[in-house]
N, C-alpha and C positions, 0 to 999 in steps of 0.2 A: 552514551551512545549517540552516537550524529548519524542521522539520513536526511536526503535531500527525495523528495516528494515536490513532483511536476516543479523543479529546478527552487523551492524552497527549503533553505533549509534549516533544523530542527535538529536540535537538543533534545535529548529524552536522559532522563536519572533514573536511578536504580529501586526501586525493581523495576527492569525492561519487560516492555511487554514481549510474551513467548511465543506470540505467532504474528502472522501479519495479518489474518483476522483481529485480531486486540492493536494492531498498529494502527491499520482503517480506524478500529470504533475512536480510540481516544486521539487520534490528530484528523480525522476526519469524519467526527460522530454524523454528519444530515445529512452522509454519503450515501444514495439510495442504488444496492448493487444490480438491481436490473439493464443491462444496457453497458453495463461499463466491463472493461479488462485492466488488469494492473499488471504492472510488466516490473519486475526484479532484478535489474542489473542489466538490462536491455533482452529479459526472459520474460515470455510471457505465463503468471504463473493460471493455472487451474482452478477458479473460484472454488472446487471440490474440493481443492486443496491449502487454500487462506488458512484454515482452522490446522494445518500440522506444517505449514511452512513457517521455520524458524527466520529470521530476519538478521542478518547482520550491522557489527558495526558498518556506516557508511555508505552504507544500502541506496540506490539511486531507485527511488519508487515513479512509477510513470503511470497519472489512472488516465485511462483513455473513454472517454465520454460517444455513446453512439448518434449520430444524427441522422434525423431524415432531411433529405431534401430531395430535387427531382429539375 
C-alpha cells in the first residue's frame, strides 16, 4: 500500500493498517489530535470518524495543524 501524507510518501506492508486512526498512530505516533483535521483525498475526514474510516491504496493524507496568531 502507498499513501502520501502532507506530500510524503510511504510504503506501508501487509498487514495494512484498517483505519486511518491506526494510519496516524503507526506513521505519525507524537501526533497530538487536538487542534488538527486530516483531509482524505482532498476530504475532510471527521476525527469521530478516524476509528471506521478505511484508508485506501494511494491515499493523499493532508494533516492540517491549527495556529494562533493575531
Amino acid at each position: 500500500m502507498q499513501l502520501k501524507i502532507n506530500n510524503q510518501h510511504h510504503q506501508l506492508r501487509e498487514p495494512y493498517p484498517a483505519s486511518l486512526q491506526e494510519v496516524l498512530d503507526l506513521l505519525v505516533p507524537d501526533l497530538k489530535p487536538k487542534g488538527i483535521a486530516v483531509a482524505m483525498n482532498q476530504q475532510v475526514v471527521p476525527r469521530s470518524l478516524w476509528q471506521q474510516t478505511s484508508v485506501p491504496d494511494q491515499a493523499e493524507l493532508l494533516i492540517i495543524t491549527a495556529t494562533q496568531g493575531g
